[in-house]
C-alpha positions as CSV (number, residue, x, y, z in Angstrom):
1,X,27.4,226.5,66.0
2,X,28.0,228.0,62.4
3,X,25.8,227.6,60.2
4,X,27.8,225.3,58.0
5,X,27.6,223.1,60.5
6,X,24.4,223.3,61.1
7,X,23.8,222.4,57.0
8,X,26.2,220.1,57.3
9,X,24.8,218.1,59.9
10,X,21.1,218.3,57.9
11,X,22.7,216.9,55.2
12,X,24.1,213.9,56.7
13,X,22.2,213.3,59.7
14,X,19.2,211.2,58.1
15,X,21.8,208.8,55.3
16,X,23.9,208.1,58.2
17,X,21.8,207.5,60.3
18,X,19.9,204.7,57.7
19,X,23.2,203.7,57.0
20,X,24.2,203.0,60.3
21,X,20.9,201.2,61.4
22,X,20.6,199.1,58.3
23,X,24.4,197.9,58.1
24,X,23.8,194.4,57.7
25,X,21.2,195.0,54.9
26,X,23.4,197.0,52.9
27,X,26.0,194.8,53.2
28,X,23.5,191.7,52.1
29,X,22.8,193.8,48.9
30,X,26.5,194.7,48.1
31,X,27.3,190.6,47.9
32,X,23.7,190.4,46.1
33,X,25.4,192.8,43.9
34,X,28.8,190.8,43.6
35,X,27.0,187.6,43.0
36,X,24.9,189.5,39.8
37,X,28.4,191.1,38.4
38,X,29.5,187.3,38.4
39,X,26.9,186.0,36.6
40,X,27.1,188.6,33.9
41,X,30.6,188.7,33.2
42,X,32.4,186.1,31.0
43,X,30.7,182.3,31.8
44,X,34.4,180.8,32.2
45,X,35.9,179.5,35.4
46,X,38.4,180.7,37.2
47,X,41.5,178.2,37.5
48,X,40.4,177.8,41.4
49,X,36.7,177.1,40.5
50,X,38.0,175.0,37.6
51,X,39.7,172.8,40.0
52,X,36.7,171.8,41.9
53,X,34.5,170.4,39.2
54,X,36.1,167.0,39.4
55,X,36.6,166.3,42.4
56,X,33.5,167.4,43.8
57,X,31.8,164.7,42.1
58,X,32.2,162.4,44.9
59,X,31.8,162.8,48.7
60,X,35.4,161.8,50.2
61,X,37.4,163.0,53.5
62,X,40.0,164.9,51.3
63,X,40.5,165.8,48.2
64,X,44.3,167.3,48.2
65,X,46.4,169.6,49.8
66,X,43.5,171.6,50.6
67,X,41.4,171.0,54.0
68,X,38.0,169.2,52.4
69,X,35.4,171.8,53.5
70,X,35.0,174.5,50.8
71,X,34.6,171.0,48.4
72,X,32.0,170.1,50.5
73,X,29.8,173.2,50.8
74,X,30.6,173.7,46.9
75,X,29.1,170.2,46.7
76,X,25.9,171.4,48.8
77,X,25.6,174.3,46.0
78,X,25.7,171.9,43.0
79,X,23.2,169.7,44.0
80,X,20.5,172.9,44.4
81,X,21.8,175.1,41.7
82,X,23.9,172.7,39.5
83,X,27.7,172.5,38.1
84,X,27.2,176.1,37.2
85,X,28.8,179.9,37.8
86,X,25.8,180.7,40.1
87,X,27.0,178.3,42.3
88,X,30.3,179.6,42.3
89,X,29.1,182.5,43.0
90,X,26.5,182.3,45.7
91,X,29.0,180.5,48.1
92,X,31.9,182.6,48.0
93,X,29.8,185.4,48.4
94,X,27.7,183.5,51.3
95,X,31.2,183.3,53.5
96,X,32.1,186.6,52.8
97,X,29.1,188.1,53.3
98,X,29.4,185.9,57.0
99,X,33.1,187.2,57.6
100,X,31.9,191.2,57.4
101,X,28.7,190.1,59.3
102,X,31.1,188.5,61.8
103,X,33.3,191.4,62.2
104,X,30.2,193.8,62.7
105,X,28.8,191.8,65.5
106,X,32.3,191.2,67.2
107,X,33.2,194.9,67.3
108,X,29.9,195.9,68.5
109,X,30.2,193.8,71.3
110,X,33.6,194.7,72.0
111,X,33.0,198.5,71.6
112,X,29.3,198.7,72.7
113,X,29.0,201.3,69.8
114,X,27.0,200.9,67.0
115,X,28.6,203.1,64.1
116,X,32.2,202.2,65.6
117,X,31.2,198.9,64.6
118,X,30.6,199.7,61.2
119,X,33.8,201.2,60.9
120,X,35.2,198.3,61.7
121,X,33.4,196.2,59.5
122,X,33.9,199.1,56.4
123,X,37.6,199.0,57.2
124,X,38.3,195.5,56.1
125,X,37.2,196.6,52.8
126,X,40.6,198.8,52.4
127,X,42.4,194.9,52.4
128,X,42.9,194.3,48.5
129,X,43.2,190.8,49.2
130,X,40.1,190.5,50.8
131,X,38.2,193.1,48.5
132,X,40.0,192.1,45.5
133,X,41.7,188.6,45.7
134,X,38.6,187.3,47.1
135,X,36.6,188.0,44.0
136,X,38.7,187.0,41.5
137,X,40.4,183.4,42.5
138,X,39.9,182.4,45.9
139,X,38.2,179.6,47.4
140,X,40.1,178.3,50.5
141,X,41.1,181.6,51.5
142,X,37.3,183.0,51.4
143,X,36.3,179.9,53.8
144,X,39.4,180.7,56.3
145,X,38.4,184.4,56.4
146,X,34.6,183.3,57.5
147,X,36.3,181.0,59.9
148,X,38.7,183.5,61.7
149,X,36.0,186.2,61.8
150,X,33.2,183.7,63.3
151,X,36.0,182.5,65.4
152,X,36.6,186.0,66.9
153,X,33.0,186.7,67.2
154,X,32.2,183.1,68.9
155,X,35.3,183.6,71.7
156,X,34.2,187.1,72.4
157,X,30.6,185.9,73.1
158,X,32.3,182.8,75.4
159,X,33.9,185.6,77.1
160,X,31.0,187.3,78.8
161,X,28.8,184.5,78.4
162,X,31.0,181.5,79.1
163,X,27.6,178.9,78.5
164,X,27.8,175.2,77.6
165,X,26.3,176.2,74.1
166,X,29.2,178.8,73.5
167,X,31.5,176.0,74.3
168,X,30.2,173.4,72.0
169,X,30.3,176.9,69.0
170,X,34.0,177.0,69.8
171,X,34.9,173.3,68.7
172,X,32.6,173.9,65.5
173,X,34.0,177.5,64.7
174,X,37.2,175.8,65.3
175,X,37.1,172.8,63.3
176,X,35.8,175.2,60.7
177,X,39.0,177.1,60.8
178,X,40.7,173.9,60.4
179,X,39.1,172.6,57.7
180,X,39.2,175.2,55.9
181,X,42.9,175.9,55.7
182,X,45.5,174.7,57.5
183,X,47.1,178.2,58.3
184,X,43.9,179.3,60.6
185,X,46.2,177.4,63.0
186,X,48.1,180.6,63.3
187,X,45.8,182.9,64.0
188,X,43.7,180.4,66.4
189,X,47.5,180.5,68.6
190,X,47.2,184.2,68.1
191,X,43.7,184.9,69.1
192,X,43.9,182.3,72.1
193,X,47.2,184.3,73.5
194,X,45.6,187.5,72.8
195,X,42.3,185.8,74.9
196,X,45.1,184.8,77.6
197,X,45.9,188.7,78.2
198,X,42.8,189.5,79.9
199,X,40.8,188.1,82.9
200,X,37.6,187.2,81.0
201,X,39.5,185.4,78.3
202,X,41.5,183.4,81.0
203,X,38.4,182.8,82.7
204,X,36.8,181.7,79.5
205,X,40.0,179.5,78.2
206,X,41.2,177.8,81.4
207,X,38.1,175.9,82.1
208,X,37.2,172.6,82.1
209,X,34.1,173.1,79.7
210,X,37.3,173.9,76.8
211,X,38.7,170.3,77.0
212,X,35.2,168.8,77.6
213,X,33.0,170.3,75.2
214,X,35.6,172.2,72.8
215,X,38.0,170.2,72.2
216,X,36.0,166.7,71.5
217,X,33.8,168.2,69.4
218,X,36.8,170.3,67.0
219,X,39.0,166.7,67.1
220,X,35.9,164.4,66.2
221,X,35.2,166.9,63.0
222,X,38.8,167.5,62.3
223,X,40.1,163.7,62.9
224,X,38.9,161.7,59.7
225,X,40.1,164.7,57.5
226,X,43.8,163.9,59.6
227,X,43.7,160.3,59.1
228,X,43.0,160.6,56.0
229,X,46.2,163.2,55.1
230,X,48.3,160.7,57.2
231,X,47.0,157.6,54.7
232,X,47.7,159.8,52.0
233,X,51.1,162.0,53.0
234,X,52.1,162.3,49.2
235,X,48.9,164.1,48.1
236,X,48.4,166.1,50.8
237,X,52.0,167.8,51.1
238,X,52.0,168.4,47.1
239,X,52.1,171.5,47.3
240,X,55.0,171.9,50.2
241,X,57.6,172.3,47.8
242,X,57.3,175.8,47.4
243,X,58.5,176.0,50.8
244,X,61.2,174.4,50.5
245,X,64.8,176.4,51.2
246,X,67.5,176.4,48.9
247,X,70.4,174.2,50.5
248,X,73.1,176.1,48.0
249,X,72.2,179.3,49.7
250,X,73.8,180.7,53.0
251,X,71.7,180.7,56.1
252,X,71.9,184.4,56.8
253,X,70.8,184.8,53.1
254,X,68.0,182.6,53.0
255,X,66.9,184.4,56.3
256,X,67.6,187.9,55.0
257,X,65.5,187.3,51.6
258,X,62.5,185.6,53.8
259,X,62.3,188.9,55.7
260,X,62.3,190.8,53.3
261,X,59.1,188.8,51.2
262,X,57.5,189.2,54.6
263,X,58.3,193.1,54.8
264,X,57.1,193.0,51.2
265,X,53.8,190.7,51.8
266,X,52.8,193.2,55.4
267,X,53.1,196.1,53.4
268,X,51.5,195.3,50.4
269,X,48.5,193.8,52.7
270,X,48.0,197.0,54.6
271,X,49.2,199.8,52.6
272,X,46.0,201.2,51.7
273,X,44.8,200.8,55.1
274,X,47.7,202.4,56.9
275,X,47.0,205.1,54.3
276,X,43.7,205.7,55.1
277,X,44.3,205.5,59.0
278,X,47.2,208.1,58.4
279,X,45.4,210.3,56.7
280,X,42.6,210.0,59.6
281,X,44.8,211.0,62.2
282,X,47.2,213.5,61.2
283,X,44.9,215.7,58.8
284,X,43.9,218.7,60.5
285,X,40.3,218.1,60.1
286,X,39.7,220.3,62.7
287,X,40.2,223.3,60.9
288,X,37.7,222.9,59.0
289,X,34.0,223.3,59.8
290,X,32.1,221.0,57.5
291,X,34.4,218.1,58.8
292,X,34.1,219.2,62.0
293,X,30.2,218.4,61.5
294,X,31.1,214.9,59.5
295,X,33.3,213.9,62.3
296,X,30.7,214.9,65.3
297,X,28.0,213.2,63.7
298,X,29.8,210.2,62.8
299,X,31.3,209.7,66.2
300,X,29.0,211.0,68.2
301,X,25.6,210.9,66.3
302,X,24.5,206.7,65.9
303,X,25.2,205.2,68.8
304,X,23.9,201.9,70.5
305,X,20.6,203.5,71.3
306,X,19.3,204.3,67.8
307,X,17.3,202.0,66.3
308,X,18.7,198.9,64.8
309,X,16.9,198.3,61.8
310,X,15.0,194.8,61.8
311,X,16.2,191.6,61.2
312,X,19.8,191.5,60.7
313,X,20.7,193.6,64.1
């Protein structure tokens, strides 16, 4: 070994290490950090958080277009902290700080790895919508991105421990999803097919415990939030007409200019990150011997046998 490398490896043995085995910790402090930068910026709502003061002055089944739960928890806030930014604050950063949590423990169960799963959980922060949006004017779409990644993290545990408990976390995770945003329907299909692919997930999903214990407990939480949608149709699709095709326009047009917004919408979601993956793979890193030392001791050097830091595992 050169002894570049062997500097190299000095230098970064000990933060990566401490950055590896405290994870969780500094993630907690980074949404610590977002909640602060809120509270000293400008005291004004945002047009989303604007849009909650009123009706959250009242408990009720729905509220809009919108699935009822981020109401609710913002409700939960205001009576501890008040009608204020802090609350604001605290609870978007609460769910996302849940969603990266979620993500870390799914991947480290899936790849057994300890600083693989920090990857994992680091890469979501190259998604502008998540990094970015998020912040700025989000509310639903923060409660749907805690949902889909406790969601993942709940069927992967049901997968190798397929327990009466984990079955009962599926129908809450699920009716989280749900009432959060209606669109977690997709990637619930998604997930399940992708669960379908594999023997454990089969195992896991065609059981008897899924329409026993799951699926009660998801329809009894989702079902007066349906009923009331149904008793109030007009309300709830309000906001469906920006969906709606125009009639004057050919079919293969309509099609054609749909595709192309989705084309538009992929690659505007993961351009940095298909950048950043490129980049990964098809540098010649090798050539080079200090990141021939960053890349041995990041792949190689914090694995599932160093120490976890307490707490937050």
């Amino acid at each position: 070994m050169s002894t570049s490398e062997t500097d190299a490896r000095a230098i970064l043995r000990r933060p990566a290490a401490v950055f590896v085995a405290w994870f969780p910790w500094f993630l907690a402090a980074y949404f610590v950090a977002q909640t602060l930068r809120r509270l000293v910026e400008a005291p004004n709502l945002n047009v989303d958080e604007a849009d909650f003061m009123v009706p959250t002055q009242a408990f009720a089944w729905g509220y809009g277009a919108h699935p009822p739960l981020y109401a609710w928890l913002q409700m939960l806030l205001f009576e501890t902290f008040g009608r204020s930014v802090l609350s604001f604050a605290l609870l978007k950063n609460l769910l996302l700080f849940g969603a990266f949590y979620f993500i870390f423990r799914t991947a480290l169960s899936v790849l057994g790895d300890r600083t693989r799963a920090v990857a994992v959980a680091m890469s979501t922060f190259l998604l502008p919508q998540i990094l970015w949006e998020d912040q700025l004017a989000q509310s639903h779409s923060v409660a749907v991105v805690f949902a889909t990644a406790a969601t993942a993290f709940v069927l992967v545990r049901l997968m190798s421990r397929p327990t009466l408990t984990a079955y009962g976390l599926l129908g809450v995770v699920v009716a989280v999803g749900v009432l959060s945003k209606y669109n977690y329907l997709l990637f619930l299909l998604g997930l399940a097919g992708a669960a379908l692919t594999v023997p454990s997930g089969r195992r896991a999903l065609v059981d008897r415990r899924t329409l026993l214990v799951s699926l009660p407990i998801a329809v009894a939480a989702i079902l007066p939030t349906a009923l009331w949608s149904l008793s109030n149709l007009s309300i709830a699709l309000s906001r469906t007409a920006k969906f709606m095709i125009d009639t004057e326009t050919s079919r293969w047009n309509v099609m054609a200019v749909g595709l192309g917004d989705l084309a538009l919408a992929v690659a505007g979601f993961s351009a940095i990150c298909l950048a950043v993956y490129g980049a990964v793979a098809f540098f010649p890193y090798e050539r080079f011997a200090l990141f021939r030392a960053i890349s041995a001791r990041l792949v190689g050097g914090v694995g599932t046998g160093d120490r976890a830091g307490p707490g937050l595992t």
